[in-house]
N, C-alpha and C positions, 0 to 999 in steps of 0.2 A: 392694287393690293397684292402684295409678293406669296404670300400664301395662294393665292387664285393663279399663280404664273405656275408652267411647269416648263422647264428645260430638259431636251435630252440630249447630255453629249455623248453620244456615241455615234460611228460611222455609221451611215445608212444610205442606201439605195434601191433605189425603187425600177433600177434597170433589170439587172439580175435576175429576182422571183419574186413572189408575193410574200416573201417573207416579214422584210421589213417594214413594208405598207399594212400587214395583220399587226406587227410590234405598235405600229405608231395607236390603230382601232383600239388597244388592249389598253394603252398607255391612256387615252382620252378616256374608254370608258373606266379605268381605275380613280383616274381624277374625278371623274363627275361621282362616284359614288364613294370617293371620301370627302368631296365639297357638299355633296346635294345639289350642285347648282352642274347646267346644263355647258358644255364646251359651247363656244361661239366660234372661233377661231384657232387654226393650225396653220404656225408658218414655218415654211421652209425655207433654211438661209444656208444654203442659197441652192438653184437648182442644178448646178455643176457638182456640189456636193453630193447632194440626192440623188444624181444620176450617174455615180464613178462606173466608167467606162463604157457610155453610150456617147456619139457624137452627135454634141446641140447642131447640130447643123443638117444634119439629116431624118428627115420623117422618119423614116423605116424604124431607128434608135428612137425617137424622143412617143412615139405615138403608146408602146406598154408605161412607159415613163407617167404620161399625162393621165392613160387611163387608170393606174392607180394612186392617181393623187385626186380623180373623181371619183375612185371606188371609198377611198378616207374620206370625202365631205360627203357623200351620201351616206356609208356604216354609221357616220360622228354627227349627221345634222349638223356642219359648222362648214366655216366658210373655209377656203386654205386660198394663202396667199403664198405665193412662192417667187422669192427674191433671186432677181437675175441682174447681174450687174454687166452693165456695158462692157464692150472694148477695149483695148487700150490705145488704137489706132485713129 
């Protein structure tokens, strides 16, 4: 149902500060109270996106990264799936 869908195109990153992981909280709960019905899922496409300028390859970078895409399914009660695409190698 495309009314139930919401997309956000704008750049985001959850490396940086907490900014944009409160944008995405605000954005979920604006949707649930102009649907009435409750978010289920948040996905992230993709997580080199969501993460501009932390390197996937290193904990130290991805470890604020993860914990605010668990701080977004705990505020939103919903699940997040966050899309990582292979290699090219």
């Amino acid at each position: 149902v495309p009314e139930l869908l919401y997309i956000v195109q704008k750049p985001l990153s959850f490396f940086i500060d907490d900014k944009d992981a409160d944008a995405v909280v605000e954005v979920v709960r604006k949707a649930e109270a102009e649907t009435g019905r409750p978010a289920r899922l948040v996905i992230a496409d993709t997580l080199a996106r969501m993460a501009s300028g932390a390197d996937e390859n290193h904990a130290k970078d991805m470890q604020p990264v993860i914990l605010r895409f668990e701080r977004v399914a705990a505020e939103t009660k919903s699940a997040v799936l966050i899309v990582h695409h292979a290699g090219k190698d």
